[in-house]
N, C-alpha and C positions, 0 to 999 in steps of 0.2 A: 858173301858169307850168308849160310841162308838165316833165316832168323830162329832163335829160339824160342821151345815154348814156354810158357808159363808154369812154374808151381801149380800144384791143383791146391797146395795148403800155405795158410800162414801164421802166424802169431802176431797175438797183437793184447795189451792189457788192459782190461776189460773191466767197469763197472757192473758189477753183478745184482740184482736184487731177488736174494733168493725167497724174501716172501714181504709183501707189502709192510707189513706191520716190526720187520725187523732192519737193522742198519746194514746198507750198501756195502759189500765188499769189494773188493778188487782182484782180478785174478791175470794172470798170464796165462794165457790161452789159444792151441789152438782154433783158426778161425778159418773159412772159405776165404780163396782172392776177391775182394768186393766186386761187383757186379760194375758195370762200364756203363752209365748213364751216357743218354745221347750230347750231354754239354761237360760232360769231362773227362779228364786224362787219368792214365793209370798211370802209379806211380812207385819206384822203389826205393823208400826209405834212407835216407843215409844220412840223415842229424835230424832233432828236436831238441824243440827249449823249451823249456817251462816258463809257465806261464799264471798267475794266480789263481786264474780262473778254474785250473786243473785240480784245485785242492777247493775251490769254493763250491764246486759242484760236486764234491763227492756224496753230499748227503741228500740232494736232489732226489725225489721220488718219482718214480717213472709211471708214464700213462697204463691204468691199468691193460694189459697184456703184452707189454713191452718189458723183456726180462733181462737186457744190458744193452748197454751203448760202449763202444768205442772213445776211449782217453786220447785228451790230446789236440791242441790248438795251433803248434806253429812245429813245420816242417823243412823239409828242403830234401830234393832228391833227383831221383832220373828220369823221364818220362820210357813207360814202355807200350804204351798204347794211347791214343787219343780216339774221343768220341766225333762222332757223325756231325754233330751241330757245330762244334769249337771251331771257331772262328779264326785265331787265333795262330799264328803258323809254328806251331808245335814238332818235331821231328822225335822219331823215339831216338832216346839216349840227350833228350836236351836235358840241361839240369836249372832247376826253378824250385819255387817256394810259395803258398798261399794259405791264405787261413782256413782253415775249416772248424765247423762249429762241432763243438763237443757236448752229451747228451742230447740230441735233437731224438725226440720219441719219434719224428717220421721218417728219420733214417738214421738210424742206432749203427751203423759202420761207418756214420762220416765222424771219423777223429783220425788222429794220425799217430799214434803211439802203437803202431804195426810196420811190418818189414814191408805190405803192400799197400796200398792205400789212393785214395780215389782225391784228385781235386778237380773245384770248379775251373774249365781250362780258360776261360777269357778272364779270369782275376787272377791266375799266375804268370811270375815273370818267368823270364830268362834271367841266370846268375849271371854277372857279368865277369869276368875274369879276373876283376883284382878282390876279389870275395871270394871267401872259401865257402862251403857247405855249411858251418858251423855257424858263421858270421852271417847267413842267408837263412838261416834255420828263427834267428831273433827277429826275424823284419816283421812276417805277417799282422800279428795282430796288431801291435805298436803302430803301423802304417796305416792301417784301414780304419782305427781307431782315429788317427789324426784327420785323413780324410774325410772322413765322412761330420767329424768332429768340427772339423774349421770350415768344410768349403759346401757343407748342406746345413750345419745346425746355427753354424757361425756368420754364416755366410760371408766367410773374408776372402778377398780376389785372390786367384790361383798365383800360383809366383810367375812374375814377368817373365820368366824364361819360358814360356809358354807360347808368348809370343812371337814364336818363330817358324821357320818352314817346317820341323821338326814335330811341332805342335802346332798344326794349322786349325784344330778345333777350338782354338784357343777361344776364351773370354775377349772383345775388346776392351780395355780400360780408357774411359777415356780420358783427355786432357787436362778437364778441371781435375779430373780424380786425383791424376797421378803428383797433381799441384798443389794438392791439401796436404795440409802436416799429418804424420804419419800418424796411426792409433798407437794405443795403449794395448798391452794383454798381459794381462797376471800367467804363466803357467805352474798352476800349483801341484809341485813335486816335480823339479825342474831333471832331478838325477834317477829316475826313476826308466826304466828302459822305452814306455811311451812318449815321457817327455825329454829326454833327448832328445827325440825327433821330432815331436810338435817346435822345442827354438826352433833348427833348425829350421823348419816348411813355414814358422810366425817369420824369421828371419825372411825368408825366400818370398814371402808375401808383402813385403813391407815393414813392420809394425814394429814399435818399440818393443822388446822384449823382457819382461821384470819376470823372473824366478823364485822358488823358494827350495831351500836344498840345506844340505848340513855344510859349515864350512867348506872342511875336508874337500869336497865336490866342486865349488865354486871356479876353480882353475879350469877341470873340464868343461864346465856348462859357457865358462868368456871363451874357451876356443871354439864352442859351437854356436855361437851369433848370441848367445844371455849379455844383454848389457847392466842390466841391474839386479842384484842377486841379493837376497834376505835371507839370515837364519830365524826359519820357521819355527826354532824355540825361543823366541822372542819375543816376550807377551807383549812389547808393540809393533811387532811386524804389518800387522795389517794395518793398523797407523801412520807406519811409514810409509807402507807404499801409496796409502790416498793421500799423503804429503807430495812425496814425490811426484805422483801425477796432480799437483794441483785440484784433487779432487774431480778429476774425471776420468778415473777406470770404469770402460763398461763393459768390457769381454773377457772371462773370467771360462781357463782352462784346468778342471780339477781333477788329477789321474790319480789322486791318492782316496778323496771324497770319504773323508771321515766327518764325524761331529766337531772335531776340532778344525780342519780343513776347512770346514765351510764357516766357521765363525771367522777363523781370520780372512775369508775371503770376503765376506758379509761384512769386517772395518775396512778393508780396502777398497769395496767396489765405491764409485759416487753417490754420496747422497743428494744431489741437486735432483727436487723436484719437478724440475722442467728440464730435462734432459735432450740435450740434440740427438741422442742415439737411442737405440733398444741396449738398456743395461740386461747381461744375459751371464746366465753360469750354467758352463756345462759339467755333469759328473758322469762318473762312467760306473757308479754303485746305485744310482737310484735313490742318495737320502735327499730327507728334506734338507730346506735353504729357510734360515731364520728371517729373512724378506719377501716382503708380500710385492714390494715395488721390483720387485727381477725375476727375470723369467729363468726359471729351473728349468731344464733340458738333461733328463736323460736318454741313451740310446744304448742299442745292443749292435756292434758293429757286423753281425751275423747277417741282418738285412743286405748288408752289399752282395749278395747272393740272388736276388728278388725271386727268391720261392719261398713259400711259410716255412713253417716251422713250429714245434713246441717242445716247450720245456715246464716239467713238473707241471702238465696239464691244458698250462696258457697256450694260447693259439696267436703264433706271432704271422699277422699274414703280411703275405707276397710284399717287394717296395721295389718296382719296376725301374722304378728314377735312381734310386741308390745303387743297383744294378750298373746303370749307364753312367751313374758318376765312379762309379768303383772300379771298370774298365779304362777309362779316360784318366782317373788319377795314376791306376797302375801301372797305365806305359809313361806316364810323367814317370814315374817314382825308377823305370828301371833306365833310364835316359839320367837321372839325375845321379842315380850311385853308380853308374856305368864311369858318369865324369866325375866322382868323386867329390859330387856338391852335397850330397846325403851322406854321413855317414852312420856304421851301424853301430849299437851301444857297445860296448866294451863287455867279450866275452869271457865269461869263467868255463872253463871246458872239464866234463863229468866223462869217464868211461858210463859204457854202460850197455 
């Protein structure tokens, strides 16, 4: 069958800034097919999820001369073109999903809230068959978020099923390793669509799992590997849980990263002075941490991309390394929900 062309047009909705000094609107708008950069794939549209980020960035001011970016972080659709460089073995008509960064002033069409739409080809998957479009559309940012979260910031061993012919770039772990009692990790905001999957990959890495989530959630979070679960309106949650760990939490995963979040993370992490470990908290908002003795780690999981980028001005450059782990994690992650060892957060489904 020979192949079809392409639309010459498309729609896609669109942050607008019609003049520096007034507030961002939002439009639905025709727009060009995006341009096919030499490292990725074109692609046609068929689910989005929302994502916080989509509403946190509306007020975002754009680099002066830059007059809209493309809405939209997490996708899933069909491939209809692949670029030159993509490594990756892509076929048009495969159907995949990957993050792309929303507002980036150096290229205002990478979002994906349009019917065509551009991703980087060696950080998307292949949907595996027992996943639908919809349920493939929640994964991106949740997953590269975890990735880059646990296995660059955290530095916690990749999950043992890595070590197999399957995953022959594996990490060695070695013998003492595997022989020491397992860690500790708070994941705070355990029902949260990131943290789903962070138990999970803490589960698949080893490590005792303690959550914080409302009740209600608690049933979902023990069948995804959460062994100890706190309600976080618990003015002593974070006392319990440095109870519970005997007073040595020192890895500290925060997907929610409010002022309250970080106080009940700041009673739970260890206070012991002389610590065997680097006590560390990761947030994915950027606030401060009420302790000077642990190391704050923010990150923007858009680096798994390694090309710069900006936003509202700042210049985030190139991270070659996050690149190379962002690849490596992502054929884990589509081997893992392929055999049903990952799964995805629990979908509410929008026309639209």
């Amino acid at each position: 069958m020979p192949q079809q062309p392409l639309p010459t047009t498309n729609h896609g909705l669109l942050k607008i800034s019609p003049n520096q000094a007034l507030p961002n609107i939002t439009s639905l708008t025709p727009l060009p097919i995006p341009k096919l950069r030499p490292s990725y794939i074109l692609v046609k549209t068929i689910a989005v999820a929302l994502n916080p980020t989509d509403w946190q960035t509306l007020d975002e001011k754009f680099k002066p001369g830059t007059e809209y970016s493309l809405l939209g972080c997490d996708a899933s659709g069909i491939v209809v073109a692949v670029g030159e460089d993509v490594e990756k073995g892509f076929r048009r008509v495969s159907m995949l999903r990957e993050e792309l960064r929303v507002g980036n002033d150096l290229e205002p069409e990478d979002g994906c809230f349009a019917e065509y739409i551009v991703m980087k080809g060696d950080l998307a998957m292949h949907i595996p068959p027992n996943l639908s479009f919809e349920e493939a559309a929640t994964l991106p940012c949740g997953l590269i978020t975890v990735g880059l979260g646990f296995y660059r910031h955290l530095e916690l061993p990749f999950p043992n099923l890595l070590r197999s012919p399957v995953e022959n770039q594996a990490e060695k772990i070695s013998e003492e390793e595997e022989e020491q009692e397992p860690k500790w990790i708070l994941i705070y905001g355990g029902s949260s669509a990131t943290g789903t999957l962070a138990i999970q990959f803490a589960k698949l890495s080893g490590l005792k799992v303690i959550t914080t989530a409302s009740p209600r959630n608690f049933e979902l979070l023990r069948g995804l590997g959460a062994e100890y679960l706190f309600d976080y309106h618990d003015p002593e949650c974070g006392a319990k849980i440095n109870a519970l760990t005997n007073n040595a939490l020192y890895l500290v995963f925060d997907t929610i990263a409010t002022a309250s979040s970080a106080s009940i993370c700041a009673s739970a992490i260890s206070t012991l002075p002389s610590s065997p470990q680097k006590k560390i908290y990761v947030n994915l908002m950027g606030i401060p941490f009420p302790r000077s003795d642990v190391t704050n780690i923010f990150f923007l999981g858009y680096t798994v991309r390694g090309e710069a980028f900006e936003i509202e001005g700042e210049r985030w450059e190139a991270v070659p390394e996050d690149f190379e782990l962002g690849k490596r994690f992502m054929g884990l992650c589509e081997n893992l929900l392929r055999e049903g060892k990952i799964k995805p957060h629990p979908v509410k489904m929008l026309e639209g």
